[in-house]
Residue, then its C-alpha position, 0 to 999 in steps of 0.5 A: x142324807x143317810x137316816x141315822x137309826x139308834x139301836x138299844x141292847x145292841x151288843x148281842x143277838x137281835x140287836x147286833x144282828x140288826x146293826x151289822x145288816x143296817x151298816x151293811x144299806x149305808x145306815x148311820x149307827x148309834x148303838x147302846x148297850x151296857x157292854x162298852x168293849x162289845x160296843x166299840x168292837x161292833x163299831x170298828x168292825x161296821x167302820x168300813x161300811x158306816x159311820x157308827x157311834x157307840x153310848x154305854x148306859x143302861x136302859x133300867x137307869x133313867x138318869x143314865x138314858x136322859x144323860x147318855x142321849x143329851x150328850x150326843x154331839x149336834x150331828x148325831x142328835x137328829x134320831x130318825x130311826x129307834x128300834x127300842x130292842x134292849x130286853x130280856x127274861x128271868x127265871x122259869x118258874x110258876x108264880x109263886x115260885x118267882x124271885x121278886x127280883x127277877x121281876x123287877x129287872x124285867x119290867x125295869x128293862x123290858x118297859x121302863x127302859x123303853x119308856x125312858x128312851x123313847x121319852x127322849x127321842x120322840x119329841x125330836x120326831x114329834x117336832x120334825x113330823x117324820x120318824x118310826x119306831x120299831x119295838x121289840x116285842x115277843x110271841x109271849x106279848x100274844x100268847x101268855x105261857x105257864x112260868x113265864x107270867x111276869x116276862x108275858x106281862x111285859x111283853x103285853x104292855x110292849x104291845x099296848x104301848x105300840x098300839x097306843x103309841x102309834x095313836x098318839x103319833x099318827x098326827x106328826x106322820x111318825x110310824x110305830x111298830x112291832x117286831x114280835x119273835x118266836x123262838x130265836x137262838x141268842x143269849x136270851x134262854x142262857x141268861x133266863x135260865x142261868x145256864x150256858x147249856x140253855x140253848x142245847x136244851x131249850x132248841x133241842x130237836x128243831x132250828x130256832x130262829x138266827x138273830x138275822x132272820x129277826x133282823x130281816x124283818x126289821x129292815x122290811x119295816x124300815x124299807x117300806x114307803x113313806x105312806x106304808x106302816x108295819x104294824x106288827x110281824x110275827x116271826x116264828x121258826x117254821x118248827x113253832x106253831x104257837x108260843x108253846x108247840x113245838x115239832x121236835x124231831x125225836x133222836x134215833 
């Protein structure tokens, strides 16, 4: 039987670019995200290739997670694949210049709303011994940078998660892992920075990442052997040195 994988933020960027190559090897798609046209059109674009089932919440909302994923009808309930992708970043400033709010939607999604998922679909897995997850994490869950404390501490408590996560699955066979990006071009510097000319800016000089390099990667994590685990790839444009050095070439 084909493996049915859920995707969470797959409306844009890594997340959509993941659904589209995994519709590509024959998966079965449950995608989420709060975008319900962008969900549907993703799903009638990949019908051709996979089957595709779209749910419309919002990972911050516990309520709306536990409901969303109990209402799925019985041939889709079996999740033998989550990729926990749903994240973002807020604001550019040093701390004492941070909006509170900001932090909390970061932490609201980036660990709770993973939280809230997986609390749903890993009893299912514990229960059939077989699974993996695959959590979105960052080069700033390794390497914290200046103006970014709140978005770095959520994607370290991604990486502890992981870690600890993987310890207390490793007896039910179910694999656990990280994705942990560089620089990649998608909305994600738009919507921190609350600019639509972010990416001109941020990716100035140099070629960032495409959502489908990412997407690659994950499909590597996914396609390894039943005894074979990724831990965790770390995936930087060739351009990217660390979380902060960059070679930009400078315009005549």
């Amino acid at each position: 039987m084909k493996k049915t994988v859920l995707i969470t933020g797959a409306t844009s960027g890594i997340g959509k670019s993941t659904a589209f190559l995994l519709a590509e090897r024959g998966f079965r798609l449950i995608i989420t995200g709060r975008r319900k046209d962008r969900l549907q059109q993703i799903c009638n674009e990949i019908a051709s290739k996979t089957e595709c089932f779209p749910l419309v919440f919002d990972v911050r909302n516990r309520e709306e997670v536990l409901q969303s994923l109990a209402s799925l009808p019985e041939e889709w309930k079996q999740v033998d694949i989550l990729i926990n992708n749903a994240g973002l970043a807020l604001g550019f400033e040093p701390i004492h210049e941070n909006d509170y709010r900001d932090w909390d939607q970061m932490i609201d999604t980036n660990i709770k709303g993973l939280l809230y998922v997986t609390e749903m679909i890993v009893p299912q897995m514990v229960e059939r011994r077989s699974g993996q997850i695959i959590n979105l994490s960052s080069i700033a869950g390794k390497e914290p940078y200046g103006k970014g404390a709140v978005y770095c501490g959520t994607k370290h408590a991604v990486e502890a998660i992981t870690k600890s996560m993987r310890i207390d699955l490793n007896p039910y066979g179910i694999k656990v892992g990280t994705v942990s990006p560089g620089a990649v071009e998608t909305e994600f510097s738009i919507v921190r920075l609350k600019d639509p000319e972010a990416n001109r800016k941020v990716y100035a000089g140099y070629e960032p990442l495409h959502p489908e390099d990412v997407a690659r990667a994950i499909l590597f994590m996914i396609e390894q052997p039943p005894h074979v685990n990724i831990a965790d790839i770390l995936i930087l444009p060739t351009a990217q040195a660390n979380a902060t050095v960059f070679n930009r070439k400078k315009e005549n």
